[in-house]
PDB file with SEQRES, HELIX, SHEET and CRYST1 records, atoms N, CA, C and O in Angstrom:
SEQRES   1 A   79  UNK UNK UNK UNK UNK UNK UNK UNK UNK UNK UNK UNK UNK          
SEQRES   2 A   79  UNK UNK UNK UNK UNK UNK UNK UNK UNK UNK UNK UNK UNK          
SEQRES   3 A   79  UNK UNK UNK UNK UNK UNK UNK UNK UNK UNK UNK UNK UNK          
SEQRES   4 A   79  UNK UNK UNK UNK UNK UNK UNK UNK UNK UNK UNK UNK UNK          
SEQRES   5 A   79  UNK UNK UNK UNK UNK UNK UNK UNK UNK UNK UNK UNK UNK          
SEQRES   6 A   79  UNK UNK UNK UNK UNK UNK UNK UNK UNK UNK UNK UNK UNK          
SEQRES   7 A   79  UNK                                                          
HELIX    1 AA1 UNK A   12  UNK A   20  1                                   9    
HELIX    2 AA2 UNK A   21  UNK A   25  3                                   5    
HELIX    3 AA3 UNK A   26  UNK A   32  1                                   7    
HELIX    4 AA4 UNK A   41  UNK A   47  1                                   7    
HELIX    5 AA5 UNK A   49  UNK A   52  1                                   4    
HELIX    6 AA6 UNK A   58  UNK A   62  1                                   5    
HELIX    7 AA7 UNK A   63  UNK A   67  3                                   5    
HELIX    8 AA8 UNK A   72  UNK A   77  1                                   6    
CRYST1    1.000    1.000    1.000  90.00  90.00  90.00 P 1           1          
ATOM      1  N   UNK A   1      12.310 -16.329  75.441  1.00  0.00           N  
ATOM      2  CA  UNK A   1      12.982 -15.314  74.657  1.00  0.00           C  
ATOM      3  C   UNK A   1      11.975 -14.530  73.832  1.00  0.00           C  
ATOM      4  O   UNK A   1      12.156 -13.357  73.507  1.00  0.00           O  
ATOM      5  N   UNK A   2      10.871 -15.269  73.503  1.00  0.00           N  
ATOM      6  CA  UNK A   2      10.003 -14.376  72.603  1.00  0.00           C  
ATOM      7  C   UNK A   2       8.809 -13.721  73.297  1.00  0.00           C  
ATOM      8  O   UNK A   2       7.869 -13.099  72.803  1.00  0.00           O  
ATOM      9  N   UNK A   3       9.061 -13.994  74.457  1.00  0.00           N  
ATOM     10  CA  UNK A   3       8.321 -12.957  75.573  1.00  0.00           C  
ATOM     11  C   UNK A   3       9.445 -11.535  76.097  1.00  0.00           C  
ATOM     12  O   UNK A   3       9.383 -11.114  77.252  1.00  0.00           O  
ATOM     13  N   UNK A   4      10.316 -10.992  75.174  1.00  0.00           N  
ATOM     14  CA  UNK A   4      10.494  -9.906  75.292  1.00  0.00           C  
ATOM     15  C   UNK A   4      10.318  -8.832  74.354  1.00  0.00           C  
ATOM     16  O   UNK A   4      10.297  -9.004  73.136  1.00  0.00           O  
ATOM     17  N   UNK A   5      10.175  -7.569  75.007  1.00  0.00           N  
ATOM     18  CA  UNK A   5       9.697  -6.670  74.262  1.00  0.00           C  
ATOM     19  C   UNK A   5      10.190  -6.183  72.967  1.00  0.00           C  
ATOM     20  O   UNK A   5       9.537  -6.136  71.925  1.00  0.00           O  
ATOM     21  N   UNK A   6      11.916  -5.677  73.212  1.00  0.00           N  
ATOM     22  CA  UNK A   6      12.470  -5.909  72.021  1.00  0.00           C  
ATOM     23  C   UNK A   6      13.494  -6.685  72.068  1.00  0.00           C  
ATOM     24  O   UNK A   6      13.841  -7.365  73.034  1.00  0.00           O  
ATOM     25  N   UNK A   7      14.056  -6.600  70.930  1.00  0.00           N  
ATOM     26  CA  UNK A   7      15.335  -7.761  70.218  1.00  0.00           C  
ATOM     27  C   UNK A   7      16.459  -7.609  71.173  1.00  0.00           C  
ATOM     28  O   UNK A   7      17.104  -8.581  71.566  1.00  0.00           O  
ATOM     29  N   UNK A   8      16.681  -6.456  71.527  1.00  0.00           N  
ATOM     30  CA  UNK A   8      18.047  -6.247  72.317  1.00  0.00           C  
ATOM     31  C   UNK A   8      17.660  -6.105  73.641  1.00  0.00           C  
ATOM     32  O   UNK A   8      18.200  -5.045  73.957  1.00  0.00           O  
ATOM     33  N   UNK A   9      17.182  -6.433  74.414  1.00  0.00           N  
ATOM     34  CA  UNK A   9      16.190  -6.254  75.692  1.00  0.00           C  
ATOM     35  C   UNK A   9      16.953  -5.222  76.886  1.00  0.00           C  
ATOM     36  O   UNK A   9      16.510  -4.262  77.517  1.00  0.00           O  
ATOM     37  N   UNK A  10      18.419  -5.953  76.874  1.00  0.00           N  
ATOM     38  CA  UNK A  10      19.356  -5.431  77.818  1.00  0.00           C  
ATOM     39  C   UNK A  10      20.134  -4.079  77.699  1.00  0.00           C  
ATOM     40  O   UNK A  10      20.700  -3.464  78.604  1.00  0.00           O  
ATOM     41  N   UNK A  11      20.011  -3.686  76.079  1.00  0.00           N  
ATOM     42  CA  UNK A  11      20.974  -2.236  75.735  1.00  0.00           C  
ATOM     43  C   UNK A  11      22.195  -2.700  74.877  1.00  0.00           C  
ATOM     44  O   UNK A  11      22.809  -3.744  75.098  1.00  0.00           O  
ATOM     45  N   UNK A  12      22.490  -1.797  73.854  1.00  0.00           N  
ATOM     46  CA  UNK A  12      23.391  -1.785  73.025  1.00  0.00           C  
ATOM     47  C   UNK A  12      24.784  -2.312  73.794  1.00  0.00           C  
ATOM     48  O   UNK A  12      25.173  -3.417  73.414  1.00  0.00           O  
ATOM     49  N   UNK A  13      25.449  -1.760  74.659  1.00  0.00           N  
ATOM     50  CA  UNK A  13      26.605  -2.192  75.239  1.00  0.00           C  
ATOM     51  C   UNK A  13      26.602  -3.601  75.934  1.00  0.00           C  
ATOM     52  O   UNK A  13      27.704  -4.144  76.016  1.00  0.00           O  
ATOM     53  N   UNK A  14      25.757  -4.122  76.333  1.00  0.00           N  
ATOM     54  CA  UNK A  14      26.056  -5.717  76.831  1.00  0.00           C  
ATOM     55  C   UNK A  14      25.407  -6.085  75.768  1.00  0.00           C  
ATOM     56  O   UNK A  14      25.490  -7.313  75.730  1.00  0.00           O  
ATOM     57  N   UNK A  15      24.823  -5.713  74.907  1.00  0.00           N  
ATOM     58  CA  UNK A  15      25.094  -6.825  74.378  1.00  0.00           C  
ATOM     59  C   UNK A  15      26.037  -7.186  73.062  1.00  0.00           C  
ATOM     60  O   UNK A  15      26.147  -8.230  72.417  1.00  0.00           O  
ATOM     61  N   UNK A  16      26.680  -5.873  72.931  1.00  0.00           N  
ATOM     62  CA  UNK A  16      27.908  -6.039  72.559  1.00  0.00           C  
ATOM     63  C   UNK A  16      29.040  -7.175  73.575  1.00  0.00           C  
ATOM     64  O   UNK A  16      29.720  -8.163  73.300  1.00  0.00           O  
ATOM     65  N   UNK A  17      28.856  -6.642  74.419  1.00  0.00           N  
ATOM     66  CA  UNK A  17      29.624  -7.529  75.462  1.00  0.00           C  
ATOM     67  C   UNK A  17      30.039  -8.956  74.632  1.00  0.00           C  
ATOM     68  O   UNK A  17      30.980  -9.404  73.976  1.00  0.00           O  
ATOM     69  N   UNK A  18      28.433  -9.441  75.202  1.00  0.00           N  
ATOM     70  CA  UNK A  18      28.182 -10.779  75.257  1.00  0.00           C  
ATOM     71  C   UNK A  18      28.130 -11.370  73.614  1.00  0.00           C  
ATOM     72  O   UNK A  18      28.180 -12.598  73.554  1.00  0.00           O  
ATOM     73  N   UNK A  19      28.042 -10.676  72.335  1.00  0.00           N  
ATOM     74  CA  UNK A  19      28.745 -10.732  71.085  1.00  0.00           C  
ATOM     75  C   UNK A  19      29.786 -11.077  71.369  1.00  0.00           C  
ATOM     76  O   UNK A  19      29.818 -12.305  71.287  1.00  0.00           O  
ATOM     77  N   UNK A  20      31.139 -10.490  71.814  1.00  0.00           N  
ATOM     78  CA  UNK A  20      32.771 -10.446  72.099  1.00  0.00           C  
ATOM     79  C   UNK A  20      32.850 -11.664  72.652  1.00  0.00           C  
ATOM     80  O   UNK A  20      33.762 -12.330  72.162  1.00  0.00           O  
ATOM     81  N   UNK A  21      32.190 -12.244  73.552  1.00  0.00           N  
ATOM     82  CA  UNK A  21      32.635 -13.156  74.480  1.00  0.00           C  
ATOM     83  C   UNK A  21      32.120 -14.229  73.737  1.00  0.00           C  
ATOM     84  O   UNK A  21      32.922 -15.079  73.350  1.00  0.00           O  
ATOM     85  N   UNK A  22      30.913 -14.347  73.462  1.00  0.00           N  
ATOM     86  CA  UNK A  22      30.418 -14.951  72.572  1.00  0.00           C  
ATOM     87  C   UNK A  22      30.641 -15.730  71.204  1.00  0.00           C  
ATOM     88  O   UNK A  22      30.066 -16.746  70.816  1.00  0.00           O  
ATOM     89  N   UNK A  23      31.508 -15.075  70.655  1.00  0.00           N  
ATOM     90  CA  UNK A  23      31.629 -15.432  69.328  1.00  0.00           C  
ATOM     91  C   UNK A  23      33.606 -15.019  69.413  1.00  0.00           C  
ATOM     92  O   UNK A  23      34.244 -15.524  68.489  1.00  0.00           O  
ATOM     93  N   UNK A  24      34.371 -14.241  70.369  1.00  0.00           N  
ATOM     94  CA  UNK A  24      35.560 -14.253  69.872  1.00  0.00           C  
ATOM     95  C   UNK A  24      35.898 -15.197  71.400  1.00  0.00           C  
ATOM     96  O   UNK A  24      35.917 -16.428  71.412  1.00  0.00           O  
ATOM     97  N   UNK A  25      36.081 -14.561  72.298  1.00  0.00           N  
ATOM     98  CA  UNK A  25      36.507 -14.904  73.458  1.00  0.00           C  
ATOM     99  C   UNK A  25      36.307 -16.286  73.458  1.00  0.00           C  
ATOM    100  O   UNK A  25      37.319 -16.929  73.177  1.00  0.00           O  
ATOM    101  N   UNK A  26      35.219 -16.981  73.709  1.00  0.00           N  
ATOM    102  CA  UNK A  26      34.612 -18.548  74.037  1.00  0.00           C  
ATOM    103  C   UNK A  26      35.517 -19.713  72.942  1.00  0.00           C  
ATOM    104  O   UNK A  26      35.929 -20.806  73.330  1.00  0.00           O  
ATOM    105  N   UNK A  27      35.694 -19.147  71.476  1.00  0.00           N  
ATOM    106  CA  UNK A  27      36.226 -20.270  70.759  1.00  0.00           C  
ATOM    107  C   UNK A  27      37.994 -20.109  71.347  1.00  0.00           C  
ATOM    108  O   UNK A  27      38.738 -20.970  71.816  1.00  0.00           O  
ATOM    109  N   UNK A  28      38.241 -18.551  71.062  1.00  0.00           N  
ATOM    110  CA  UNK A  28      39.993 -18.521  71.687  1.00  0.00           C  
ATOM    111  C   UNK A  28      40.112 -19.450  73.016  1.00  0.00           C  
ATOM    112  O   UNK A  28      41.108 -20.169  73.105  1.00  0.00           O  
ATOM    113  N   UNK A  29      39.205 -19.467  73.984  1.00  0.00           N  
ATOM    114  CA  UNK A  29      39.372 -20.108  74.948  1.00  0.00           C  
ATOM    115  C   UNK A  29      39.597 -21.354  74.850  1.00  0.00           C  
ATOM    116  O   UNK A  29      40.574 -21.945  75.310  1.00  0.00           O  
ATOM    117  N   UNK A  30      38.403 -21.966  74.041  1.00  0.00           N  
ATOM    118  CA  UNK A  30      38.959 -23.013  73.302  1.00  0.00           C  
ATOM    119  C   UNK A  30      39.775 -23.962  72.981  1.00  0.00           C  
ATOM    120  O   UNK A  30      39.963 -25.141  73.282  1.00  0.00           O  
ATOM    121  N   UNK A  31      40.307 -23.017  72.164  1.00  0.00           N  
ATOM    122  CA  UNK A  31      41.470 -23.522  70.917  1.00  0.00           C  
ATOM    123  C   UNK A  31      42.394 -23.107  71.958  1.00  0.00           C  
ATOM    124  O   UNK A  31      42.498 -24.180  72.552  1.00  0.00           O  
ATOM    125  N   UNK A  32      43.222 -22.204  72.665  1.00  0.00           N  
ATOM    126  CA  UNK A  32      43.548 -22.721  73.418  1.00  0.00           C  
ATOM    127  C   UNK A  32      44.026 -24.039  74.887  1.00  0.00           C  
ATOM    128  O   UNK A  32      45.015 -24.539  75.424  1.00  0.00           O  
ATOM    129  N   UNK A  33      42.669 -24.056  74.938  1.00  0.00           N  
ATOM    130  CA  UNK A  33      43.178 -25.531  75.487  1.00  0.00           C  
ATOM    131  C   UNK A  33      42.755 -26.430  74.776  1.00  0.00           C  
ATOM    132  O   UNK A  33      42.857 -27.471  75.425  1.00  0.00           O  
ATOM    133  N   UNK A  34      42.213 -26.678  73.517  1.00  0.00           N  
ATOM    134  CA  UNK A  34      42.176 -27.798  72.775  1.00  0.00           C  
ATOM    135  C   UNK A  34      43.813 -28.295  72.499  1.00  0.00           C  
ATOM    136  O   UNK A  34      44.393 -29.334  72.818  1.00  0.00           O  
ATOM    137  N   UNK A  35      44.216 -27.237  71.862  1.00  0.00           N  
ATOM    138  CA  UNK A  35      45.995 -27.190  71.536  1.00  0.00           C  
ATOM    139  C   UNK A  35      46.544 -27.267  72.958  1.00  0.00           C  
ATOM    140  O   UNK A  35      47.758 -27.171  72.780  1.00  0.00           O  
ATOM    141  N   UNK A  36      46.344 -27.379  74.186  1.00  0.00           N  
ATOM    142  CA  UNK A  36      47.425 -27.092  75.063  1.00  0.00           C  
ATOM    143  C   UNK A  36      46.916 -28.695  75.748  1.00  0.00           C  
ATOM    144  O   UNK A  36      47.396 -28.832  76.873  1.00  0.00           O  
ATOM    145  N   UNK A  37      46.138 -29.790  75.340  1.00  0.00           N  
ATOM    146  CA  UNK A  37      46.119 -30.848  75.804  1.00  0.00           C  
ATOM    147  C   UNK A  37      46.289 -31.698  74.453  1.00  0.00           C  
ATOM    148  O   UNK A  37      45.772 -32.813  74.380  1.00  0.00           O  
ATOM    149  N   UNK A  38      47.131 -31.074  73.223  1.00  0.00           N  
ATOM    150  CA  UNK A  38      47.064 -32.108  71.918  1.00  0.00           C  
ATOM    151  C   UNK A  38      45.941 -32.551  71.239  1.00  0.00           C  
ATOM    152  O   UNK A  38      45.889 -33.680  70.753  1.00  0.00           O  
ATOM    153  N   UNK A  39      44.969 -31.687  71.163  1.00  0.00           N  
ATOM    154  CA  UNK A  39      44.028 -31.272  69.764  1.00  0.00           C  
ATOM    155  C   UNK A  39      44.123 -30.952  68.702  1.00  0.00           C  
ATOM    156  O   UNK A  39      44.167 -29.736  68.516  1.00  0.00           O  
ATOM    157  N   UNK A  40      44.199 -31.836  67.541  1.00  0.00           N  
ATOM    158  CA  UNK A  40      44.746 -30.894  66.385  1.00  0.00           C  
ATOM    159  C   UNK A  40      43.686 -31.538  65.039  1.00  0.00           C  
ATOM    160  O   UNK A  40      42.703 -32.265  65.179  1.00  0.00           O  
ATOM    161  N   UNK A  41      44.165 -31.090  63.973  1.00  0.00           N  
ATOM    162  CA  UNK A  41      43.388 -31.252  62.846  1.00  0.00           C  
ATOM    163  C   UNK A  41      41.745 -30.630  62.777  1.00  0.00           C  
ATOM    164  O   UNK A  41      41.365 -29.519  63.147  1.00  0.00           O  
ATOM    165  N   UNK A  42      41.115 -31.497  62.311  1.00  0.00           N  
ATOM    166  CA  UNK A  42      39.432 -31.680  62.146  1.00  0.00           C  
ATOM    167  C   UNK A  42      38.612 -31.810  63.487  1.00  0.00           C  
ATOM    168  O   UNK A  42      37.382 -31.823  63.469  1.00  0.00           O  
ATOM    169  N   UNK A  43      39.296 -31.899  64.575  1.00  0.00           N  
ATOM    170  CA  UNK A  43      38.707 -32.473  66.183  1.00  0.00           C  
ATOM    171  C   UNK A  43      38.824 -30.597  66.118  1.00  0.00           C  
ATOM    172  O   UNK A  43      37.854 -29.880  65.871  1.00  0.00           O  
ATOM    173  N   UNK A  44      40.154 -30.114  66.386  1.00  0.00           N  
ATOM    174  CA  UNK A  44      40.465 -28.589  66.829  1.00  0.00           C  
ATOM    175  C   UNK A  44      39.341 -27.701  66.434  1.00  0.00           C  
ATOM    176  O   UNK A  44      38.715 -26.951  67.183  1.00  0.00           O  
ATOM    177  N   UNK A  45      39.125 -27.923  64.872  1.00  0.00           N  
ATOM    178  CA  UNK A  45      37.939 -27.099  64.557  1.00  0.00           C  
ATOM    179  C   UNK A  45      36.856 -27.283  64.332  1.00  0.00           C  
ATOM    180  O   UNK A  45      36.146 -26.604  63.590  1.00  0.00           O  
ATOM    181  N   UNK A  46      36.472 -28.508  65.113  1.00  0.00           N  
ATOM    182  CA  UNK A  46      34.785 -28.540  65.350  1.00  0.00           C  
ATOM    183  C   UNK A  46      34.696 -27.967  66.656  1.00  0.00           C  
ATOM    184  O   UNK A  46      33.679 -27.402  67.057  1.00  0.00           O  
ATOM    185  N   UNK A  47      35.987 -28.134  67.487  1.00  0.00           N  
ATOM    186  CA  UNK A  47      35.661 -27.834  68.982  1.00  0.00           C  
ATOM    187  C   UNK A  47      35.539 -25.909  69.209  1.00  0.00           C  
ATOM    188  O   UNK A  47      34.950 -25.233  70.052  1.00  0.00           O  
ATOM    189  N   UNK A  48      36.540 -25.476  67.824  1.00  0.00           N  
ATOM    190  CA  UNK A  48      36.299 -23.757  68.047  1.00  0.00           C  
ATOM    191  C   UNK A  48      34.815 -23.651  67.069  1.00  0.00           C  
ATOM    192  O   UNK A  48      33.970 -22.776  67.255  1.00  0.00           O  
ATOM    193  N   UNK A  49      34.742 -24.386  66.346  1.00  0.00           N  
ATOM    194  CA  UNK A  49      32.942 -24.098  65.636  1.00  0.00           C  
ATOM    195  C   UNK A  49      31.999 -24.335  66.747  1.00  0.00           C  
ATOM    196  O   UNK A  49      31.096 -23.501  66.806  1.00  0.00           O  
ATOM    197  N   UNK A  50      31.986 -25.170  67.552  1.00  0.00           N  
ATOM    198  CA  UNK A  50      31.274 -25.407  68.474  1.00  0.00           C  
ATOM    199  C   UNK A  50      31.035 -24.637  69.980  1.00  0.00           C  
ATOM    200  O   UNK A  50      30.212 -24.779  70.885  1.00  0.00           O  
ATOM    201  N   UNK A  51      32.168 -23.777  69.758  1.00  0.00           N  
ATOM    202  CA  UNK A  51      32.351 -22.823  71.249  1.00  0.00           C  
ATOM    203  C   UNK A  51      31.525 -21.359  70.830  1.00  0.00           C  
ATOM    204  O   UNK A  51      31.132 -20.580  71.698  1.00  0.00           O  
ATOM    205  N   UNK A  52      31.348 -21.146  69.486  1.00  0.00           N  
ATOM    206  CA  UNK A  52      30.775 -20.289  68.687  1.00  0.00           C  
ATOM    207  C   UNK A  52      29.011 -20.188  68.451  1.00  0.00           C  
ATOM    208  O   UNK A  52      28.137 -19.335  68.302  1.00  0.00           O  
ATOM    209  N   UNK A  53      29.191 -21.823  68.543  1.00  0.00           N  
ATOM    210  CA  UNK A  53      27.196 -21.785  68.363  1.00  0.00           C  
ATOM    211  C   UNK A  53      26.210 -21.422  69.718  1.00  0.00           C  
ATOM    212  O   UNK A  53      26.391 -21.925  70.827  1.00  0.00           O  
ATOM    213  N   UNK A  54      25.553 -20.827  69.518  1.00  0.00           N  
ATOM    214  CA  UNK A  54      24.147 -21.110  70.321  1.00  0.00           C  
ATOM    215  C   UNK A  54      24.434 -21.810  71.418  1.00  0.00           C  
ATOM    216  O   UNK A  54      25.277 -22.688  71.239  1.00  0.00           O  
ATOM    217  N   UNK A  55      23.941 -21.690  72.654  1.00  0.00           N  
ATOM    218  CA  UNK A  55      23.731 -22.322  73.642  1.00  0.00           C  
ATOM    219  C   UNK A  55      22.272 -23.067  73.509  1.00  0.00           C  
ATOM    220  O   UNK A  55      21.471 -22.876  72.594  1.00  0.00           O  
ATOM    221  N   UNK A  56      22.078 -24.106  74.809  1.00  0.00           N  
ATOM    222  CA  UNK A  56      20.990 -24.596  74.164  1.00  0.00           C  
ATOM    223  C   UNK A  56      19.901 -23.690  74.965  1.00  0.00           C  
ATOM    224  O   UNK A  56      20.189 -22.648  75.554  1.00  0.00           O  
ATOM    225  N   UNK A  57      19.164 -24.016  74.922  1.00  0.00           N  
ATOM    226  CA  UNK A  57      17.592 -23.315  75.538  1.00  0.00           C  
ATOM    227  C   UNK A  57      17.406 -24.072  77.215  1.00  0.00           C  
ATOM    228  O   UNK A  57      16.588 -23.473  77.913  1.00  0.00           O  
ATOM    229  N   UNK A  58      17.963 -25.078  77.756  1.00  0.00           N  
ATOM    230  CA  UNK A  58      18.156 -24.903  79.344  1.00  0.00           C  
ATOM    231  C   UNK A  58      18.470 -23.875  80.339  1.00  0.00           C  
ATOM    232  O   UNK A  58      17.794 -23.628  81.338  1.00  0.00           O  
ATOM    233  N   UNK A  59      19.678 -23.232  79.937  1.00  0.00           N  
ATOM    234  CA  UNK A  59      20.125 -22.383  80.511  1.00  0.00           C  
ATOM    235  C   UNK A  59      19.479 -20.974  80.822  1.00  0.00           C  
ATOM    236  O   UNK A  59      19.499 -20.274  81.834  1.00  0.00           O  
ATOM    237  N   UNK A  60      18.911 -20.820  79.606  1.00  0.00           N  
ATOM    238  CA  UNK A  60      17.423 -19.523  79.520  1.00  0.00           C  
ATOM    239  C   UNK A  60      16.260 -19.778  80.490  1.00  0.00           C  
ATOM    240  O   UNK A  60      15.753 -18.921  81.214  1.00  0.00           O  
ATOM    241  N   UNK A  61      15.936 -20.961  80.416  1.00  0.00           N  
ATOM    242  CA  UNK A  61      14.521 -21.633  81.430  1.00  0.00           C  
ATOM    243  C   UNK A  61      14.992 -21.613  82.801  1.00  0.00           C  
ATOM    244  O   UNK A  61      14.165 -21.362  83.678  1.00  0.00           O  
ATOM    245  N   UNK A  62      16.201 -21.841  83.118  1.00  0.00           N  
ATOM    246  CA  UNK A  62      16.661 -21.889  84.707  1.00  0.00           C  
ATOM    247  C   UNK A  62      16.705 -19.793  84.888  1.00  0.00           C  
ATOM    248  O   UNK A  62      15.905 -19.261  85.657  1.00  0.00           O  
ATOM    249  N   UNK A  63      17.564 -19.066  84.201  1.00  0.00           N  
ATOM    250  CA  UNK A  63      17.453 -18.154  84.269  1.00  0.00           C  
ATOM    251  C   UNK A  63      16.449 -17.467  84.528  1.00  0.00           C  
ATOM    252  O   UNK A  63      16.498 -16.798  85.560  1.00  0.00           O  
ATOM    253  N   UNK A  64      15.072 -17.397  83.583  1.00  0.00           N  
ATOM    254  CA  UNK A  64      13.751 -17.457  83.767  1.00  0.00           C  
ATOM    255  C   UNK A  64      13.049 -17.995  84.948  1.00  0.00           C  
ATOM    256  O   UNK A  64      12.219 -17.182  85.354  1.00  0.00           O  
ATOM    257  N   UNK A  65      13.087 -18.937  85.548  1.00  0.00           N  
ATOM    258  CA  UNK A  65      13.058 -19.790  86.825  1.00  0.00           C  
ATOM    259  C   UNK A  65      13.443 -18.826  87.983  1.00  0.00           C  
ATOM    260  O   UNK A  65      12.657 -18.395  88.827  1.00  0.00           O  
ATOM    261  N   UNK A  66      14.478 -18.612  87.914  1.00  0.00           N  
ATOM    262  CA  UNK A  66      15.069 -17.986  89.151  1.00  0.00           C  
ATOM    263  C   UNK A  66      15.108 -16.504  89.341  1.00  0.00           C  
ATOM    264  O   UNK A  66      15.289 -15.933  90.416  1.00  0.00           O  
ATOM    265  N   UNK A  67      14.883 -15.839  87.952  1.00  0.00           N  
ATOM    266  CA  UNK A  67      14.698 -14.580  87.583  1.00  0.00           C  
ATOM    267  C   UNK A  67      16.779 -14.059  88.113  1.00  0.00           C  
ATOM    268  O   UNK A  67      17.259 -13.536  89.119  1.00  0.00           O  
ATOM    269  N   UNK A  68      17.220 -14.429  87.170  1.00  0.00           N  
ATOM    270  CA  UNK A  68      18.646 -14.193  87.276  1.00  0.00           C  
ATOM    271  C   UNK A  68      19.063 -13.821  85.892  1.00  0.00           C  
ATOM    272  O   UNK A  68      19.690 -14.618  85.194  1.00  0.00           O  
ATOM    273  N   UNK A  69      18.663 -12.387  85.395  1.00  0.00           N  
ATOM    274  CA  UNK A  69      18.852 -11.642  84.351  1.00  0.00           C  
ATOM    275  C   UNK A  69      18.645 -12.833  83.287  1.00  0.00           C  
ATOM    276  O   UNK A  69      19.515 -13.619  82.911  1.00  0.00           O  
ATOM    277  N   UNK A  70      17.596 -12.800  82.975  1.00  0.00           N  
ATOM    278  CA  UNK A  70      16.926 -13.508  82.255  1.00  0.00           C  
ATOM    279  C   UNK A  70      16.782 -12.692  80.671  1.00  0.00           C  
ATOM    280  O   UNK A  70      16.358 -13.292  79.683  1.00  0.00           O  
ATOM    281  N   UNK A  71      17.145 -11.467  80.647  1.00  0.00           N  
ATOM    282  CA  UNK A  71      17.030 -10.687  79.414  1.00  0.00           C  
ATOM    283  C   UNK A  71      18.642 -10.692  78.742  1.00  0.00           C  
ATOM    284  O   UNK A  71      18.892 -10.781  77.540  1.00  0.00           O  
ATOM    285  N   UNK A  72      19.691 -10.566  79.905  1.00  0.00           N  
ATOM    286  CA  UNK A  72      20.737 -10.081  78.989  1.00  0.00           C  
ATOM    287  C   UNK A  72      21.017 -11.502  78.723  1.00  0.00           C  
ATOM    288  O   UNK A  72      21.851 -11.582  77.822  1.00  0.00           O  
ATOM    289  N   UNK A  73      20.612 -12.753  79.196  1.00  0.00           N  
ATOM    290  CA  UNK A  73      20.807 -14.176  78.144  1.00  0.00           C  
ATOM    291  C   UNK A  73      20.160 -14.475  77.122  1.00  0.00           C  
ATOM    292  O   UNK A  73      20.437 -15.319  76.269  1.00  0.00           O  
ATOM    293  N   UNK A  74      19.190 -13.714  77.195  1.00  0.00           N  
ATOM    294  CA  UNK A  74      18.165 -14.197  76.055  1.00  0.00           C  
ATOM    295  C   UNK A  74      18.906 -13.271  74.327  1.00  0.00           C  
ATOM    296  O   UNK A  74      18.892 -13.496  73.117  1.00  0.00           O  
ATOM    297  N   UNK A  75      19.454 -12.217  75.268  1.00  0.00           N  
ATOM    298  CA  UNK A  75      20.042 -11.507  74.547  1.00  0.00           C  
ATOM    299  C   UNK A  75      21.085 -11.937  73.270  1.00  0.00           C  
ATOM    300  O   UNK A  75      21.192 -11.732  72.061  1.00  0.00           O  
ATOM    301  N   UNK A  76      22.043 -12.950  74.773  1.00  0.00           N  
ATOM    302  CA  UNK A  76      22.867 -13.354  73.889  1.00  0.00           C  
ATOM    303  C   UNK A  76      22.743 -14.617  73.438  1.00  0.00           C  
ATOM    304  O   UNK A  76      23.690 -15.066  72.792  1.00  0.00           O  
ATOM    305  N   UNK A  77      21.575 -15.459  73.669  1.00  0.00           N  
ATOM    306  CA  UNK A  77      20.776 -16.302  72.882  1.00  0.00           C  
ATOM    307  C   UNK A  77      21.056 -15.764  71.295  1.00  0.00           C  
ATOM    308  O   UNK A  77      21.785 -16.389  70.525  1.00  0.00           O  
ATOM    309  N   UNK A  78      20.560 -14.863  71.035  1.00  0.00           N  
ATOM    310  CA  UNK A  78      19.555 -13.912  69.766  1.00  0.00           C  
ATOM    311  C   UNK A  78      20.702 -13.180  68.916  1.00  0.00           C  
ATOM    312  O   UNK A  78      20.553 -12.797  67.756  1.00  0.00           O  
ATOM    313  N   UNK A  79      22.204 -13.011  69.895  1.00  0.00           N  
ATOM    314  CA  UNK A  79      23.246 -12.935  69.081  1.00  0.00           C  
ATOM    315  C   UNK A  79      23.681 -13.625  68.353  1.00  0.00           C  
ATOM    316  O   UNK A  79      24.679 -13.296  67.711  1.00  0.00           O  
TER     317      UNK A  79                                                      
END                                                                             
């Protein structure tokens, strides 16, 4: 990730994208099926805090590896 040139590598619009999906979409998904298999309380909202954080740094190195848009993840790494 810190072998790119700039911060947003991919362009203002994806990486808006990948913000949206990122941070709203991924936890709704969530909490959705956390609640639709009987998740509730303090479990429910570590599991939507957790759909929200960071991915880990594997997924960037395989990307990198294979050269399979390796910028617009790093991207949303950095979101």
């Amino acid at each position: 990730m810190a072998l790119q040139p700039k911060i947003i590598a991919c362009g203002k619009s994806v990486a808006a994208f990948s913000m949206a999906v990122r941070f709203l979409t991924g936890p709704a998904v969530i909490a959705a099926t956390a609640i639709s298999v009987g998740v509730r309380g303090v479990l429910l909202r570590i599991a939507i805090v957790q759909a929200a954080l960071p991915q880990g740094i594997v997924p960037f190195v395989f990307a990198k590896e294979y050269n399979c848009h390796p910028d617009i993840l790093s991207t949303a790494f950095n979101t």
